[in-house]
RODO-2510 file (C-alpha; in nm, 4 decimals, decimal comma):
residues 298
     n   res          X          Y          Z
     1     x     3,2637     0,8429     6,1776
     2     x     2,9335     0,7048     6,3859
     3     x     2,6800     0,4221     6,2258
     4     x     2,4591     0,5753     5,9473
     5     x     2,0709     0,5887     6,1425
     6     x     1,7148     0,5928     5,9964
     7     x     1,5439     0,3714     5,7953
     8     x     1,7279     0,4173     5,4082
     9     x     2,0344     0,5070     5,3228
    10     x     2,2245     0,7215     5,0340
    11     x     2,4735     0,6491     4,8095
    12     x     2,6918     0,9788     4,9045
    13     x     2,7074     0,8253     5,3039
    14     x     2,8515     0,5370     5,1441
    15     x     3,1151     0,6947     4,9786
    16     x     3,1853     0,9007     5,2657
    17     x     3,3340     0,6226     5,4447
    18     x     3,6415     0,5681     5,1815
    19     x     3,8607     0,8158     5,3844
    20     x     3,8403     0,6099     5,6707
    21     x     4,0123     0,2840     5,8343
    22     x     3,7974     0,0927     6,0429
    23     x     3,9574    -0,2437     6,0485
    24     x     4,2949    -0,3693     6,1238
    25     x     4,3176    -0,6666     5,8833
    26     x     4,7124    -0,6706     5,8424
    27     x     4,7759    -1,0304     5,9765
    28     x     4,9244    -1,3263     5,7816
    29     x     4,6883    -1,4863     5,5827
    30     x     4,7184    -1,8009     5,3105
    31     x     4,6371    -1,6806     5,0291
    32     x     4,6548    -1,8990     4,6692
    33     x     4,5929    -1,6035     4,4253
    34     x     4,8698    -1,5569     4,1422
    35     x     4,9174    -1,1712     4,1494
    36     x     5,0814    -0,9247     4,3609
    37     x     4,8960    -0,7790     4,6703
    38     x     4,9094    -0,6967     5,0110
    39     x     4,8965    -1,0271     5,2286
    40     x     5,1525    -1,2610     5,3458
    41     x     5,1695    -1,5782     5,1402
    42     x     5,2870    -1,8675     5,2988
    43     x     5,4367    -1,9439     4,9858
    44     x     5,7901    -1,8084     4,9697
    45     x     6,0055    -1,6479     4,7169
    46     x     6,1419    -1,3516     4,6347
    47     x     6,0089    -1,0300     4,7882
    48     x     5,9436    -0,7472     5,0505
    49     x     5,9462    -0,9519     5,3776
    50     x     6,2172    -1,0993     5,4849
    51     x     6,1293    -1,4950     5,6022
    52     x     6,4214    -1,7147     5,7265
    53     x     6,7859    -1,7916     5,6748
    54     x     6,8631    -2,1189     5,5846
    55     x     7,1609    -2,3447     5,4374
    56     x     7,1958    -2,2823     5,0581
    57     x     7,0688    -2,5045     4,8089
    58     x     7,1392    -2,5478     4,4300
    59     x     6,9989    -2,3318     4,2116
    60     x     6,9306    -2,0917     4,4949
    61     x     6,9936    -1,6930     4,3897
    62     x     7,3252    -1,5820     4,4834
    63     x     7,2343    -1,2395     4,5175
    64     x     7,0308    -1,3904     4,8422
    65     x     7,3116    -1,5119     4,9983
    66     x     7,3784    -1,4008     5,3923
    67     x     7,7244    -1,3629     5,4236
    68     x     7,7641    -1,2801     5,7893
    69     x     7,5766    -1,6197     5,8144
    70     x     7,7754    -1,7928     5,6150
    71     x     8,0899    -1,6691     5,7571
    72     x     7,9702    -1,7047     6,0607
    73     x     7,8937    -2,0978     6,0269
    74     x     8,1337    -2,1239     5,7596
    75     x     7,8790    -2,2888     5,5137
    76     x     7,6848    -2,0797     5,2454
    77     x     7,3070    -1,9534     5,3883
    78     x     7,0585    -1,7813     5,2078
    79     x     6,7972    -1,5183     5,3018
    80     x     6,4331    -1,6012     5,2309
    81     x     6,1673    -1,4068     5,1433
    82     x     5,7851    -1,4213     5,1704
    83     x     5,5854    -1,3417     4,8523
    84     x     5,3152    -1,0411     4,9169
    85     x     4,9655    -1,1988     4,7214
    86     x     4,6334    -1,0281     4,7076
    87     x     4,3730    -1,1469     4,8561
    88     x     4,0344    -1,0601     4,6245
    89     x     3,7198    -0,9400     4,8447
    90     x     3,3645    -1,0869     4,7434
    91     x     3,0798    -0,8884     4,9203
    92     x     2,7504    -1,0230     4,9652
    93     x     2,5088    -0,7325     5,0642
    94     x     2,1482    -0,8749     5,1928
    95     x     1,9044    -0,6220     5,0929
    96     x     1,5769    -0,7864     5,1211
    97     x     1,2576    -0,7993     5,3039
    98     x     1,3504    -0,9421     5,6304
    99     x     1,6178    -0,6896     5,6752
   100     x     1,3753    -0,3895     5,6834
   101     x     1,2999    -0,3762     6,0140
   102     x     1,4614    -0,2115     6,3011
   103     x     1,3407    -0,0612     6,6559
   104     x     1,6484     0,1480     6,7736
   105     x     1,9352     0,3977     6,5533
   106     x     1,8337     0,2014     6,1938
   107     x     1,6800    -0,0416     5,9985
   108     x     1,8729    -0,3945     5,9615
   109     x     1,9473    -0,3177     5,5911
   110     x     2,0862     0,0348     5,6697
   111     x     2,3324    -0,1517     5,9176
   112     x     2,4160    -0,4237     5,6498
   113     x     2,4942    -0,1280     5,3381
   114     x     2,7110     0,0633     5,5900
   115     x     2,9222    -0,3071     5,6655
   116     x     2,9752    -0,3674     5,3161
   117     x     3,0851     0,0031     5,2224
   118     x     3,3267    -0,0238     5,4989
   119     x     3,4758    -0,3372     5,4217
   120     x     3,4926    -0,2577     5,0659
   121     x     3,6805     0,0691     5,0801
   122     x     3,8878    -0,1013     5,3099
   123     x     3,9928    -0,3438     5,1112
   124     x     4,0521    -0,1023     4,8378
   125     x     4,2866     0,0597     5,0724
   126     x     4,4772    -0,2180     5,0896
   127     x     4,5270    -0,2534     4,7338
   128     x     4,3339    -0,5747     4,6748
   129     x     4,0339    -0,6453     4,4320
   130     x     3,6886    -0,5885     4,5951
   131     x     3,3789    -0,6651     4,3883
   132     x     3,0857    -0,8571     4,5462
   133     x     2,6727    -0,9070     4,4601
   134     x     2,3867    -0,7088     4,6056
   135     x     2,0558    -0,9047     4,6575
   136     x     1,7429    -0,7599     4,6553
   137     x     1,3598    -0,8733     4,6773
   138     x     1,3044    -0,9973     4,3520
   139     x     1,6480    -0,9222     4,1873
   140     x     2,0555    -0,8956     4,2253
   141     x     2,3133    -0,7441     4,0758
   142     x     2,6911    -0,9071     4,0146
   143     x     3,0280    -0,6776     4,0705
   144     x     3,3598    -0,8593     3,9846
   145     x     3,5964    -0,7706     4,2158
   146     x     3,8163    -0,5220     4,0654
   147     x     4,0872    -0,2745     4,2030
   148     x     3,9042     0,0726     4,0964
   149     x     3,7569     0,3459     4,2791
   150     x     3,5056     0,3599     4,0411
   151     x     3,3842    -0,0222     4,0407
   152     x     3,3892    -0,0096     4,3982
   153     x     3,1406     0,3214     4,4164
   154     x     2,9260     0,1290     4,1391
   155     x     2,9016    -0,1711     4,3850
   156     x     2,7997     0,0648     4,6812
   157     x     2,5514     0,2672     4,4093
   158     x     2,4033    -0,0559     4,3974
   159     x     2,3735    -0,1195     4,7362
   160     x     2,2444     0,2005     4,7888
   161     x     1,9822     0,1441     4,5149
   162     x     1,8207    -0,1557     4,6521
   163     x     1,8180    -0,0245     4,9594
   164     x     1,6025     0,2299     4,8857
   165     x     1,3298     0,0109     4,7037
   166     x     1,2519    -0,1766     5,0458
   167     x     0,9345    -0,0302     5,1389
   168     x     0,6672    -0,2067     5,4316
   169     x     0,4741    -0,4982     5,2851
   170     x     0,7591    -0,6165     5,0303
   171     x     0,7578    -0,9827     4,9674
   172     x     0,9372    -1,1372     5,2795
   173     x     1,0621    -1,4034     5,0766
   174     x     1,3298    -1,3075     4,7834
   175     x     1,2193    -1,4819     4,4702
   176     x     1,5905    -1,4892     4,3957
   177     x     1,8260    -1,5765     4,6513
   178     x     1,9470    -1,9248     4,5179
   179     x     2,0090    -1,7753     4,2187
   180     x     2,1768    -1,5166     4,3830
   181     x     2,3982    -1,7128     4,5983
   182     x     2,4768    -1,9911     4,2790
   183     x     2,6042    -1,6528     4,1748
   184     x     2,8807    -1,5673     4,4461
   185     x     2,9969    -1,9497     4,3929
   186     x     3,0496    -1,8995     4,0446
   187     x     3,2392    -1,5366     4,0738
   188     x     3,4627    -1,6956     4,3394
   189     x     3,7909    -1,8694     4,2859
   190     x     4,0370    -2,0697     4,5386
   191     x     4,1766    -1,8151     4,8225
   192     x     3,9110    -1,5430     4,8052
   193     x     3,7507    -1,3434     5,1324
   194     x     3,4391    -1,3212     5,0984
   195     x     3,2375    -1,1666     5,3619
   196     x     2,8072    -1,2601     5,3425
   197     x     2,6772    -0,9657     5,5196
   198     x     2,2593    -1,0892     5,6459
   199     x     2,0296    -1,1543     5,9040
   200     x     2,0187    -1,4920     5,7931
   201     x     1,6483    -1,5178     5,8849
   202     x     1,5154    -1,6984     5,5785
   203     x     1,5478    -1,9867     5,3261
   204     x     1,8187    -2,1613     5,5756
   205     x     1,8727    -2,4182     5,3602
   206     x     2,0264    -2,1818     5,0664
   207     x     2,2839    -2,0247     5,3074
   208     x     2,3769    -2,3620     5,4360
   209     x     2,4474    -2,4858     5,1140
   210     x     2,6255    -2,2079     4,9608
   211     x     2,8247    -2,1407     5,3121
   212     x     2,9719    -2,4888     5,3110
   213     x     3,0613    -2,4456     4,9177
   214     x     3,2538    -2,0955     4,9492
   215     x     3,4436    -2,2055     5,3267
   216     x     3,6238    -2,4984     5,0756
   217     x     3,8638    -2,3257     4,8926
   218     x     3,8224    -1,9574     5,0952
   219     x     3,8215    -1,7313     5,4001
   220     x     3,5099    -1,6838     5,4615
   221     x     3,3057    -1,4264     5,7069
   222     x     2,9568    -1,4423     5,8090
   223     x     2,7834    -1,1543     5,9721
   224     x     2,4709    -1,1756     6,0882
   225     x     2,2591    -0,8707     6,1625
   226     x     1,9899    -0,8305     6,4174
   227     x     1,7928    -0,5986     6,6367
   228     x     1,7530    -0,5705     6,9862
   229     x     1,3744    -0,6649     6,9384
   230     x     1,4186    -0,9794     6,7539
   231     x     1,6250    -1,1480     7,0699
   232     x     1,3656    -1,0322     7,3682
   233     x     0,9792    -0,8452     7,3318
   234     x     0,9419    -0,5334     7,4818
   235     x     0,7903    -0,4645     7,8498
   236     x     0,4406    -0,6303     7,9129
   237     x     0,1990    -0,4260     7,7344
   238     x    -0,0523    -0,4183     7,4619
   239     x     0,1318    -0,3636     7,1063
   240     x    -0,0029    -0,2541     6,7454
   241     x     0,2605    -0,4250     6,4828
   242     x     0,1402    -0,4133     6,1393
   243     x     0,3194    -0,5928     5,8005
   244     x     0,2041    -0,2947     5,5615
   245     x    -0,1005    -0,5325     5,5323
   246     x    -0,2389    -0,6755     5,8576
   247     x    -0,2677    -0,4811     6,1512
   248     x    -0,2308    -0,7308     6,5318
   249     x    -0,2879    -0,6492     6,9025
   250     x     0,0167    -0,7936     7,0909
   251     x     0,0189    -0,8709     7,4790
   252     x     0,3832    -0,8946     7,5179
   253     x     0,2807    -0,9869     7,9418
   254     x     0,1571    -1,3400     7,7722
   255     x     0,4699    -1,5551     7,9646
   256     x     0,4272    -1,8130     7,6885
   257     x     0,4599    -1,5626     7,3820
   258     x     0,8000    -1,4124     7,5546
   259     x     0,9190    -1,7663     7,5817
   260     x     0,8416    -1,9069     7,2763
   261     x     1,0140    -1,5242     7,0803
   262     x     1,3290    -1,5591     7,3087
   263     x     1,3500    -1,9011     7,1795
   264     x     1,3071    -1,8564     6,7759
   265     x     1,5644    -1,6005     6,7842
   266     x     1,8155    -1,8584     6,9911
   267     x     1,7159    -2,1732     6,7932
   268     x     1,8263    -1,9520     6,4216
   269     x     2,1553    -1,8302     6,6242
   270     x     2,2259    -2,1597     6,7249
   271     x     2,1729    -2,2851     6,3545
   272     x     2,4055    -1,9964     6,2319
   273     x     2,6412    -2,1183     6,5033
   274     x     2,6958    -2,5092     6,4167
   275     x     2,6969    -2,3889     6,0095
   276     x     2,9845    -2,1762     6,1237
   277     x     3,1648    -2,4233     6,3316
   278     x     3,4460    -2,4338     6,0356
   279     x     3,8104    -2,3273     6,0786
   280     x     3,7706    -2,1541     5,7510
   281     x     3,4577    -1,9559     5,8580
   282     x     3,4379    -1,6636     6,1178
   283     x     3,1313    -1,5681     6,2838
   284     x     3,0371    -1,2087     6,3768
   285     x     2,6935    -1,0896     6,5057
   286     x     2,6484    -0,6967     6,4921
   287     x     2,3378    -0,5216     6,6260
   288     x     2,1635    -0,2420     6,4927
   289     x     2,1747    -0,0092     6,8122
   290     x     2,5427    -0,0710     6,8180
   291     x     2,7219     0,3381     6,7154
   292     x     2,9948     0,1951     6,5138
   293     x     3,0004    -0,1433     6,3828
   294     x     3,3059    -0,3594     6,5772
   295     x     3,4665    -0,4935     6,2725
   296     x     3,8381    -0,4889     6,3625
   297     x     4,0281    -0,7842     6,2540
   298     x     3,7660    -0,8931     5,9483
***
């Protein structure tokens, strides 16, 4: 299945991308959550995947014993197993001002709803809790992450739903993001993944705070979304770009104009880069022209 185009999105193309697998996310991870799930725990103890032999100890189980081992060395060794633990998914959908805009296949927010519906039904898939918040303009709504096809299409419902109330001359800053963000801290625990899905373009300071707060105790992703225009202006020519509000004449020739725009973009990448420059925290930067989003091994 390609990358959803235009400029909105509905809930139904959302859903359509449950039946399919579009991330390979099956390596060993630490995980510190208490119930049964489908990642490796480094934690061992009785389970599906075999760990290690190793000399017996008391109070081992006998029923773990290896007796071709312990023949073998003639003293008593016991199999070990590594515990399966679920790893809960926290998705943070950007839906806001800055995000509608886009120049080639769709809109920034249309690329960020179809990330978070595929990481959430993949998750699902693998039999963990997915839940996450969608942020919006001037409000945001909370999902905890639960293991249910029908919390997960409510969570995409949502995303669908404040996708569609971006229109052209929205306020381009959201009233609401701290609140949002103060939010995701409080819904996650120790040994969540939580994935921020944005293009990261305003109110720097929030993200910085609430990136450094989630990468303590988590795994945490950052995805940035851009478009093509934001990192270069077109060919020299004159330009009409409008707001919804004010209309400008833009000579994208002017050497000093293409300088300074190549260099905004770069100096907000950069910033995103050294905020990211965490063990716990993974970068990924997906562009909107880009026909399927490259999210194998989130």
């Amino acid at each position: 299945m390609r990358a959803l185009t235009g400029a909105y999105v509905e809930a139904h193309a959302l859903f359509a991308f449950r039946h399919l697998r579009t991330f390979d996310s099956g390596r060993s991870v630490k995980v510190l959550g208490a119930q049964s799930g489908l990642r490796l725990s480094k934690q061992k103890g009785r389970g599906v995947d075999f760990a290690e032999v190793r000399l017996y100890e008391p109070g081992d189980d006998v029923r773990s014993i290896d007796w071709r081992v312990t023949a073998r060395k003639a003293r008593p060794h016991t199999k070990v197993f590594r515990e399966e633990r679920e790893r809960p998914t926290l998705i943070l959908c950007d839906q806001t001002q800055s995000l509608f805009f886009g120049s080639r296949l769709r809109l920034k927010s249309v690329a960020a709803a179809e990330i978070a519906a595929r990481l959430a039904w993949q998750t699902l898939h693998e039999n963990d809790r997915v839940g996450g918040l969608v942020v919006g303009n001037d409000s945001y709504a909370v999902h905890k992450p639960k293991r249910s096809l029908k919390h997960t299409a409510r969570y995409l419902g949502d995303v669908a739903a404040y996708n569609q109330r971006l229109a052209r001359g929205g306020d381009a800053l959201p009233a609401n993001l701290s609140e949002a963000l103060l939010a995701l801290r409080r819904l996650a625990h120790t040994g969540f993944r939580i994935v921020l899905i944005s293009d990261f373009a305003t109110q720097a300071s929030q993200w910085q705070d609430a990136v450094q707060s989630l990468a303590r105790r988590n795994q945490l992703t950052v995805i940035q979304i851009f478009d093509p225009l934001e990192v270069e202006l077109p060919e020299a020519d004159l330009y009409t770009v409008t707001d919804g509000h004010t209309r400008l004449r833009v000579n994208t020739g002017e050497g000093r104009l293409r300088a300074h725009y190549r260099q905004s973009f770069a100096e907000r990448s950069d910033m995103l880069d050294a905020l990211c420059a965490h063990r716990a925290i993974r970068l990924v930067r997906i562009a909107t022209n880009e026909p399927e989003p490259a999210l194998r091994g989130l």
